[in-house]
C-alpha positions as CSV (number, residue, x, y, z in Angstrom):
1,X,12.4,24.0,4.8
2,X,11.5,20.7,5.8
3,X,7.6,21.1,4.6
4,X,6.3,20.1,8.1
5,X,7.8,16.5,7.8
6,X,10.6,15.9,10.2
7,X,12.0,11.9,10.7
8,X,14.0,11.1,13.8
9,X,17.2,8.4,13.6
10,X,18.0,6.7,17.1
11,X,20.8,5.2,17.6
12,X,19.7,2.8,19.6
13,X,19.6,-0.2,20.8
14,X,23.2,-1.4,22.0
15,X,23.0,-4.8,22.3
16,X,26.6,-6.0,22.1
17,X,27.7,-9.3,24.3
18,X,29.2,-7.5,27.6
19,X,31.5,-9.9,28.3
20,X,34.5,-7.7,29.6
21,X,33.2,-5.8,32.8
22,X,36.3,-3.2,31.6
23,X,34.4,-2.0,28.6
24,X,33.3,1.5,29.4
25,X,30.1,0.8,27.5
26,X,28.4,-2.1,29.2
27,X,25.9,-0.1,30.8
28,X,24.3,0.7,27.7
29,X,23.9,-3.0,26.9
30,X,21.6,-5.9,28.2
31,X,24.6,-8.3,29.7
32,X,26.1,-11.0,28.5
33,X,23.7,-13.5,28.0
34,X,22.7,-13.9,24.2
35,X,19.3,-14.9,24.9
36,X,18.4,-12.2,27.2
37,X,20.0,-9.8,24.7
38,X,17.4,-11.2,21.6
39,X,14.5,-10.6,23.5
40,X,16.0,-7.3,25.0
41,X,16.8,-6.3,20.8
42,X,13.1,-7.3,19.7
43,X,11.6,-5.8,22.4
44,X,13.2,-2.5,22.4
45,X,13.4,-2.1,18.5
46,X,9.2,-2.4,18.4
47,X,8.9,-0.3,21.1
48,X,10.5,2.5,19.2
49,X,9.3,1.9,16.1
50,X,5.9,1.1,17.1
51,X,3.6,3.7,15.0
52,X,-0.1,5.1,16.4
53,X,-1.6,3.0,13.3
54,X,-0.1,-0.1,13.4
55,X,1.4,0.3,9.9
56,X,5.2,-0.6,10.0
57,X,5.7,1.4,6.8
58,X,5.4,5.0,8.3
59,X,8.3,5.2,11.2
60,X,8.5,7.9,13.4
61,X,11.3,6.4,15.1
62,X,14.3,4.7,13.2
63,X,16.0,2.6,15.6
64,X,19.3,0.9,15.0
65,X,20.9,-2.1,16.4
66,X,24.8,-1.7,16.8
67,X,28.0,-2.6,16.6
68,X,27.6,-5.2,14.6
69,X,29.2,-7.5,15.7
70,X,31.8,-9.2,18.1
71,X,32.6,-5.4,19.4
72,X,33.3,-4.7,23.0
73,X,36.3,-2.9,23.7
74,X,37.2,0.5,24.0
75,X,40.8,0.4,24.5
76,X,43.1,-2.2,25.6
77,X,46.7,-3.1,26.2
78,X,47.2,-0.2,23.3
79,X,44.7,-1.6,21.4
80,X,42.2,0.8,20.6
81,X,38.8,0.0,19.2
82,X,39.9,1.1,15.6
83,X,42.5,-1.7,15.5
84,X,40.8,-4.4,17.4
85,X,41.0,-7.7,15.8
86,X,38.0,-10.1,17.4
87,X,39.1,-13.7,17.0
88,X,36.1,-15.6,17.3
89,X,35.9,-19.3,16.4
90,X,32.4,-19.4,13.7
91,X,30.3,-21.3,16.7
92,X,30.7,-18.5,19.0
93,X,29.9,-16.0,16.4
94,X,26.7,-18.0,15.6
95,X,25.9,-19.0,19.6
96,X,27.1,-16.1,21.3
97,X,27.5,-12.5,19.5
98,X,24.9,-13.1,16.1
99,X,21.5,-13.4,17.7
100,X,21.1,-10.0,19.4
101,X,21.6,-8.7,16.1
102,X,19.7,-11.5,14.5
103,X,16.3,-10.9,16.8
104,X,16.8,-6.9,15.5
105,X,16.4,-7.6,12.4
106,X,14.2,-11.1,12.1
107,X,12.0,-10.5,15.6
108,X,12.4,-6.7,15.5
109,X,12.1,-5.2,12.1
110,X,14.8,-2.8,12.8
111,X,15.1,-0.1,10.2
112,X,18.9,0.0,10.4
113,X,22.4,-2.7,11.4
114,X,24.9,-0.2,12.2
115,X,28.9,-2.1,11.6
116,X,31.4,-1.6,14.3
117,X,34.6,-0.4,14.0
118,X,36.2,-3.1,14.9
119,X,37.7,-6.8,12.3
120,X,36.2,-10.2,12.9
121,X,39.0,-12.6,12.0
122,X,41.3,-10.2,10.3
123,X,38.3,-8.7,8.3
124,X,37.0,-4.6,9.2
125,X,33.0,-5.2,10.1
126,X,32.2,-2.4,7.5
127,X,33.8,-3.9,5.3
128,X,32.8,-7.4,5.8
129,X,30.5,-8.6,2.4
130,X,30.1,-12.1,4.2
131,X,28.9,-10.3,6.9
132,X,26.9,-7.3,5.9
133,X,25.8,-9.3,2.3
134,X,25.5,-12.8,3.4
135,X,24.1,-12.4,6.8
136,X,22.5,-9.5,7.3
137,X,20.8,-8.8,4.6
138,X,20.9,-12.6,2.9
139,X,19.9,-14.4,5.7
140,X,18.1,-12.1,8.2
141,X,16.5,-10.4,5.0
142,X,17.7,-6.8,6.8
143,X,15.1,-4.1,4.5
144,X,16.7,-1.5,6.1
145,X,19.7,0.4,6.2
146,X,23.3,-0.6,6.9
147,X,25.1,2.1,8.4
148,X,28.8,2.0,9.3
149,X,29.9,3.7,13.0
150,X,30.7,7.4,12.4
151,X,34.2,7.1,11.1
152,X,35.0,3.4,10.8
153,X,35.2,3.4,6.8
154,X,37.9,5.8,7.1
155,X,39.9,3.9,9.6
156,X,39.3,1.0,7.1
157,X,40.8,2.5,4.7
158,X,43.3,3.8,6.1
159,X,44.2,0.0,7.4
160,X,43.5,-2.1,4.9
């Protein structure tokens, strides 16, 4: 049914900032330095997607670089990762939790930005146009797909 031609989504790579060593997830991520995490995005996004002839139009792989962005924590004080507000000041979004995700896209030519569940200053990731609109795909020039984290959209609306 699928006429021999068969595409394959990863979900991968995590490069969130692990700055809490309480997040369950930190193994799956670089660390907590923002430079190491770039070249860690970059790298691992063209290894995937690296094709047998060089042309970056024909993916066998799609990776995707999540949680976009400011997301590390699971659950918290009764804060769960649905409800989590990240206050971050604009210089630590830019220094600190942007340029893994920036590298993806810019360095990497990642096929996919998946949004975390989580709010940046009182505003849902997914649901974010200065974000997703204005960063990703304004400034980074993203000419892929922006998914949302399976779920997240719901909680937003549910929220907000």
């Amino acid at each position: 049914y699928n006429l021999g031609v068969a595409g394959l989504t990863y979900w991968s790579p995590n490069v969130n900032i692990f700055r809490d060593p309480r997040w369950g997830r930190g193994q799956e991520t670089p660390g907590e330095d923002p430079l190491l995490s770039s070249k860690y995005a970059s790298a691992y996004v063209r290894g995937l997607q690296q094709t047998d002839d060089g042309d970056p139009n024909k993916l066998k792989v799609a990776a995707c670089c999540k949680h976009y962005t400011a997301y590390d924590l699971d659950n918290w004080k009764g804060v769960d990762r649905f409800h989590f507000n990240a206050v971050v000041t604009q210089q630590d979004l830019d220094d600190t939790f942007q340029p893994p995700f920036k590298s993806c896209v810019e360095d990497g030519n990642v096929a996919s930005v998946m949004c975390s569940y989580n709010q940046v200053n009182g505003k849902p990731t997914c649901a974010d146009p200065d974000l997703l609109s204005g960063v990703v795909r304004g400034d980074w020039k993203l000419n892929g797909l922006q998914g949302s984290h399976p779920s997240s959209l719901m909680e937003t609306n549910l929220d907000f």
